[in-house]
TIKE-910011 format. One record per atom (N, C-alpha, C): x, y, z; chain; atom name. Coordinates in steps of 0.001 Angstrom, whole numbers, plus 500000, padded with zeros to 6 digits. Each point is the difference from the previous one (the first is absolute). Layout:
# TIKE-910011
+--------+--------+--------+------+--------+
|     xx |     yy |     zz | fiba | drenvo |
+--------+--------+--------+------+--------+
|      X |      Y |      Z |    A |     CA |
...
+--------+--------+--------+------+--------+
//
This chain:
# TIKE-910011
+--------+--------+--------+------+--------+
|     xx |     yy |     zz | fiba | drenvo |
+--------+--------+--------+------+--------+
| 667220 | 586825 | 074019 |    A |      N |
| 500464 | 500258 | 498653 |    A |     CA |
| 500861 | 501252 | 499975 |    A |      C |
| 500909 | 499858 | 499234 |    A |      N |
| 500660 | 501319 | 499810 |    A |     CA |
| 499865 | 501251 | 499007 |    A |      C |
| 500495 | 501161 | 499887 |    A |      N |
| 499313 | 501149 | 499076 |    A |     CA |
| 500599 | 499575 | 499021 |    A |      C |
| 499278 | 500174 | 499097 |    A |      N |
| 500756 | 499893 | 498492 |    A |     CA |
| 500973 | 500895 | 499514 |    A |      C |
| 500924 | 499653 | 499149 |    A |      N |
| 501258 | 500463 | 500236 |    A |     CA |
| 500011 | 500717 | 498224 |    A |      C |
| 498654 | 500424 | 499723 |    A |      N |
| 499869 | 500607 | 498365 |    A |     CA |
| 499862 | 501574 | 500300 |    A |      C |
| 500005 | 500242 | 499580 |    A |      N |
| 499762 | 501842 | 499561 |    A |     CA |
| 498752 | 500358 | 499122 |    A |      C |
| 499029 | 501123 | 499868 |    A |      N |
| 499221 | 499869 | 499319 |    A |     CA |
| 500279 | 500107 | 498298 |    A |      C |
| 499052 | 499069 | 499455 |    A |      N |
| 500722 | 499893 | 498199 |    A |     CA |
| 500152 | 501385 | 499857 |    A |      C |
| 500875 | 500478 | 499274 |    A |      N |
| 500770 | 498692 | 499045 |    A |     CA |
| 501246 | 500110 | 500997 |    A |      C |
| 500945 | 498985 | 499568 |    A |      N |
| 499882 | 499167 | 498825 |    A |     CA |
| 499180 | 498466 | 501042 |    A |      C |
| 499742 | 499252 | 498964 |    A |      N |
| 499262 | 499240 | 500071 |    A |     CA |
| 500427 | 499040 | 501237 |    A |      C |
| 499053 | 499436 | 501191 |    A |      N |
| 500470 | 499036 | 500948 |    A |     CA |
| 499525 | 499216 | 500076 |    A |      C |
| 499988 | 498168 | 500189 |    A |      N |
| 498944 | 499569 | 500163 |    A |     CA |
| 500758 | 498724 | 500796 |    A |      C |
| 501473 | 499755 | 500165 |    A |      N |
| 500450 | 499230 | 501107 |    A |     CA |
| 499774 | 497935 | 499746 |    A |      C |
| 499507 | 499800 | 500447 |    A |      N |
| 499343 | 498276 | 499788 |    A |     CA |
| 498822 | 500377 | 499999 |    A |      C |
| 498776 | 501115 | 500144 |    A |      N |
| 498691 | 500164 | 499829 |    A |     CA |
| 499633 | 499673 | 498594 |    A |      C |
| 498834 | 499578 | 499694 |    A |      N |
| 499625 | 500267 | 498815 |    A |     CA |
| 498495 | 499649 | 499962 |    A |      C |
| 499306 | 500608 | 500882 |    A |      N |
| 498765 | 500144 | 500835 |    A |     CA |
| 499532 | 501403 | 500872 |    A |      C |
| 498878 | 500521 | 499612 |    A |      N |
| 500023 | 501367 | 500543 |    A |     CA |
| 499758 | 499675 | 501650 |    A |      C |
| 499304 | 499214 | 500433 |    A |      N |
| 500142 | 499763 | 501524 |    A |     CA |
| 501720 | 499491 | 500538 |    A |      C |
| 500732 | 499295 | 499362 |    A |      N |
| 501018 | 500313 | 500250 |    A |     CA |
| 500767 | 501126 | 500091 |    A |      C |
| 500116 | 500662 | 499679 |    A |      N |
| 500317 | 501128 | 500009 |    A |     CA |
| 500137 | 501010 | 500858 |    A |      C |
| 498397 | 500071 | 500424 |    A |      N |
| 499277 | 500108 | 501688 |    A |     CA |
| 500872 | 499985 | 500846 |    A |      C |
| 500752 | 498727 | 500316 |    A |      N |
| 500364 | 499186 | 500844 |    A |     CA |
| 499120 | 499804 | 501313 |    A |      C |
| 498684 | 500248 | 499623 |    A |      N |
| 499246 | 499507 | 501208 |    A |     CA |
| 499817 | 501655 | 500728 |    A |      C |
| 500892 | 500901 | 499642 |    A |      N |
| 499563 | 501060 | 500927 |    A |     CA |
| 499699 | 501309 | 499048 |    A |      C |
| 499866 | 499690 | 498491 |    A |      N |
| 499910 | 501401 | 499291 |    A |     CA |
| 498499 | 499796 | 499518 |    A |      C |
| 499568 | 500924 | 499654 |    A |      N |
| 498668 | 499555 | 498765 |    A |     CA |
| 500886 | 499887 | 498332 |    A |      C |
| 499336 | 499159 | 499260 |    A |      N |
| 500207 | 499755 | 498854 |    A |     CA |
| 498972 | 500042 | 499214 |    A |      C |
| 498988 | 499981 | 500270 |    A |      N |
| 498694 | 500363 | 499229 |    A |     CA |
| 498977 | 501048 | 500485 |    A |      C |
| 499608 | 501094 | 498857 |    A |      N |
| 498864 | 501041 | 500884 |    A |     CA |
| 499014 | 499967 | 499330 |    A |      C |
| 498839 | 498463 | 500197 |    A |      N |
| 498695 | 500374 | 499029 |    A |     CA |
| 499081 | 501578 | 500110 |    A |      C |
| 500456 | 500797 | 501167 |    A |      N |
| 499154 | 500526 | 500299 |    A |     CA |
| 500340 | 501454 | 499094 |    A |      C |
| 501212 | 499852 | 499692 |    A |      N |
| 500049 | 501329 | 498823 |    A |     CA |
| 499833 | 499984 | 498858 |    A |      C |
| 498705 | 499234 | 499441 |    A |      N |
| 499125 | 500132 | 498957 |    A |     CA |
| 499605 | 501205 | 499725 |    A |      C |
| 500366 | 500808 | 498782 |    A |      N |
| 499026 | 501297 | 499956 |    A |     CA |
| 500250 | 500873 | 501327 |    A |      C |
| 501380 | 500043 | 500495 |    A |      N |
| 500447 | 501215 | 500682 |    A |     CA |
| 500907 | 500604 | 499263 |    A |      C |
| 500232 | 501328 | 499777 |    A |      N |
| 500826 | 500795 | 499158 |    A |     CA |
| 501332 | 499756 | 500313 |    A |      C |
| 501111 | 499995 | 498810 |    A |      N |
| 501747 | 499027 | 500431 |    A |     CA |
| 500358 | 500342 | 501054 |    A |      C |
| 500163 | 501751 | 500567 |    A |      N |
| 500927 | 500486 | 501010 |    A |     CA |
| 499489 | 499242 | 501119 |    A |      C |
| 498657 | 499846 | 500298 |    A |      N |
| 499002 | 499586 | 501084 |    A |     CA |
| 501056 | 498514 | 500270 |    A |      C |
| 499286 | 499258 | 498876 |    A |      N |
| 500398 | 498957 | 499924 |    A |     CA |
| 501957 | 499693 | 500411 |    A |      C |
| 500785 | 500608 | 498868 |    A |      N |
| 501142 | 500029 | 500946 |    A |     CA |
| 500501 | 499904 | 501445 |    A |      C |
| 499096 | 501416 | 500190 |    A |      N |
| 500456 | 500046 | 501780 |    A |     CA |
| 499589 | 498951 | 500776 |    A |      C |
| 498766 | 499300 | 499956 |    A |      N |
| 499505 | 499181 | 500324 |    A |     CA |
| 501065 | 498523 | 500197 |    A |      C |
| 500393 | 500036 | 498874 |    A |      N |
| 500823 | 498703 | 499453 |    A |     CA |
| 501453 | 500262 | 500927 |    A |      C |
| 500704 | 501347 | 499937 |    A |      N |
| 501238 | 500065 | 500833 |    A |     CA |
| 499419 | 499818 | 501307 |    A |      C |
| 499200 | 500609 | 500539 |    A |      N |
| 499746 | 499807 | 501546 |    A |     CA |
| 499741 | 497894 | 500182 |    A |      C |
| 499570 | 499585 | 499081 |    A |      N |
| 499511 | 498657 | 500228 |    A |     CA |
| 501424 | 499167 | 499909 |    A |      C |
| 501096 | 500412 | 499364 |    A |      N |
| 501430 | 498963 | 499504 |    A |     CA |
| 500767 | 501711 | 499622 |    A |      C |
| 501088 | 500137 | 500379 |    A |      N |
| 500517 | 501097 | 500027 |    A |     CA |
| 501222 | 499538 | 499602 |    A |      C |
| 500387 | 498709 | 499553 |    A |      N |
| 501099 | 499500 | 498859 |    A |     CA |
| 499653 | 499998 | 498918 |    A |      C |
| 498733 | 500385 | 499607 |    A |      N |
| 500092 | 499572 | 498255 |    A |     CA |
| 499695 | 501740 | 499411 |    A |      C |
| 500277 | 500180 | 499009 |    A |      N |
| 500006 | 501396 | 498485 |    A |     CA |
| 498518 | 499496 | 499722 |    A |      C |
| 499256 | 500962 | 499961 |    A |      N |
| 498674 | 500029 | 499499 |    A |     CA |
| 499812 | 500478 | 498172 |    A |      C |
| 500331 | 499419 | 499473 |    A |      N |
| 499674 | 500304 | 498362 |    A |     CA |
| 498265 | 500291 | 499707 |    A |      C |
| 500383 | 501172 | 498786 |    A |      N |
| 498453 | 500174 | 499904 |    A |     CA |
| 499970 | 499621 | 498266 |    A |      C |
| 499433 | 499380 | 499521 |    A |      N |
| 499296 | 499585 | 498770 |    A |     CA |
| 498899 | 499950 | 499633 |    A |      C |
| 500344 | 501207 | 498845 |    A |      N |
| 498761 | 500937 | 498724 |    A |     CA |
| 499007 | 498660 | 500102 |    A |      C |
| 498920 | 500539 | 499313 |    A |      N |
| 499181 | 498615 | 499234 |    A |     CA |
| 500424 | 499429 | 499154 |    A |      C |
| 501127 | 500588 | 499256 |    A |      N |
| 500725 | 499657 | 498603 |    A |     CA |
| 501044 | 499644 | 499807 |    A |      C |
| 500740 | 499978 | 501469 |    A |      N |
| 501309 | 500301 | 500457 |    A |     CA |
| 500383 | 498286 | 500399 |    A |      C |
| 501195 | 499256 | 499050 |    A |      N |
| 500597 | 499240 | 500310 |    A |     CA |
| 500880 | 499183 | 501195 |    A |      C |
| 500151 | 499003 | 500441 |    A |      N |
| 500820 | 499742 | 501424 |    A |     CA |
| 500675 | 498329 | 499459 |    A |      C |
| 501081 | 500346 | 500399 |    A |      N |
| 501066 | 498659 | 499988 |    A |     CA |
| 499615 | 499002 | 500859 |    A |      C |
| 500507 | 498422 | 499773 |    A |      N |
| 499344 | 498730 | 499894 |    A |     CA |
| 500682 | 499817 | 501333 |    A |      C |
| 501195 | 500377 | 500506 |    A |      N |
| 500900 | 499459 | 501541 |    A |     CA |
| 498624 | 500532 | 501226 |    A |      C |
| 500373 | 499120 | 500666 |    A |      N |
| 499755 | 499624 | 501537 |    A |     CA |
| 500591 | 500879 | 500984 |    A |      C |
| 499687 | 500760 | 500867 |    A |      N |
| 500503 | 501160 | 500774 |    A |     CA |
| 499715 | 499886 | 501485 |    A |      C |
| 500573 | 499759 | 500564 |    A |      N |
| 499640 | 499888 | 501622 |    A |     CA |
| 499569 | 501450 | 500545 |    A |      C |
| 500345 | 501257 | 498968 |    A |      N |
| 500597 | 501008 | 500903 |    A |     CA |
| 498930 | 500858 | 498655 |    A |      C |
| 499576 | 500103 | 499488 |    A |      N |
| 498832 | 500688 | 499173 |    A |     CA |
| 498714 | 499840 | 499687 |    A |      C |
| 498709 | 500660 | 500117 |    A |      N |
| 499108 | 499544 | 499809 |    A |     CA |
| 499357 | 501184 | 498570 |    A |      C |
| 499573 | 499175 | 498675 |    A |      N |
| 499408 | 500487 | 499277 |    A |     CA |
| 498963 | 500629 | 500586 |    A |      C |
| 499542 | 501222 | 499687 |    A |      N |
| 498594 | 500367 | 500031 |    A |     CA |
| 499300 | 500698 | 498837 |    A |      C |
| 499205 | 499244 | 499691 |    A |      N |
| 499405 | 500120 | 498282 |    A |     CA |
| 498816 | 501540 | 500369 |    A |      C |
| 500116 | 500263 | 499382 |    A |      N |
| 498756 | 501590 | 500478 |    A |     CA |
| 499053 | 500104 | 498146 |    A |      C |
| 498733 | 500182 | 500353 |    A |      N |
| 499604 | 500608 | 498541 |    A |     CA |
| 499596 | 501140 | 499555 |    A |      C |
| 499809 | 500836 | 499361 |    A |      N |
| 500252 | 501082 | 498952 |    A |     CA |
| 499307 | 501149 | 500854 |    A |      C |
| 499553 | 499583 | 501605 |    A |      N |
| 499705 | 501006 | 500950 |    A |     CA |
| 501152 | 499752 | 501114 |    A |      C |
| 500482 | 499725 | 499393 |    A |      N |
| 501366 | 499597 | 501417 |    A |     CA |
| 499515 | 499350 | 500942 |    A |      C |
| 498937 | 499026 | 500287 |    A |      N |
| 499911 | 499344 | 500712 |    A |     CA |
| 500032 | 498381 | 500210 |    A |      C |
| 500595 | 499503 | 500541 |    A |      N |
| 500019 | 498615 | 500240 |    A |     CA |
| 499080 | 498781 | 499734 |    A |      C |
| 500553 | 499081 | 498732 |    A |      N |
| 499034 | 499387 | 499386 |    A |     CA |
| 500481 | 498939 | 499903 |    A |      C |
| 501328 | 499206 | 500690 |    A |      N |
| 499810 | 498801 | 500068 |    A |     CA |
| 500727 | 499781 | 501894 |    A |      C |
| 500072 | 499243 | 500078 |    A |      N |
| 500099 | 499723 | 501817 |    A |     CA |
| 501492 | 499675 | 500020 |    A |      C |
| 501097 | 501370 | 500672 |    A |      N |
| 501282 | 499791 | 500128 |    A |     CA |
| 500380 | 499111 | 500724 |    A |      C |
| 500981 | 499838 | 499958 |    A |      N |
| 500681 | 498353 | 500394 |    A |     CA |
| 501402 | 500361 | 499801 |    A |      C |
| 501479 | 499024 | 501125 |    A |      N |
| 500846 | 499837 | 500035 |    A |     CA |
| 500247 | 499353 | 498656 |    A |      C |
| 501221 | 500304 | 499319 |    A |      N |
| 500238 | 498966 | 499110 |    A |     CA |
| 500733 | 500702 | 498499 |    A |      C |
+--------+--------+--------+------+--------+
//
């Protein structure tokens, strides 16, 4: 497979993917159940070392996110202790 040819978001990439294992292409991580309830920065670094093409976004508990598909960003929802409360994902 070849490297993906996106930059980290923005702006937005997502190519013919429209699947967070696509995205992957078989050699990135696209999902980190395991940063449940780890604090964002934690969690961030974690996420660049795992796929080092995608922008790590951090989102309040309160804090809104747009409906597009992203090959190259992964939401990470945090709650009102800054820590990670739903399971980031490509997309």
């Amino acid at each position: 497979m070849s490297e993906p040819t996106w930059l980290p978001y923005p702006p937005c990439a997502s190519s013919i993917c429209m699947s967070s294992e696509c995205c992957g292409l078989g050699k990135y991580e696209t999902i980190w159940p395991g940063l449940l309830g780890k604090a964002a920065e934690e969690a961030r670094a974690v996420i660049l070392k795992g796929n080092p093409h995608v922008g790590v976004v951090i989102v309040p508990k309160d804090g809104g996110i747009t409906d597009d598909f992203c090959c190259n960003r992964v939401w990470v929802f945090v709650d009102e202790n800054n820590r990670v409360r739903r399971v980031p994902k490509v997309g």
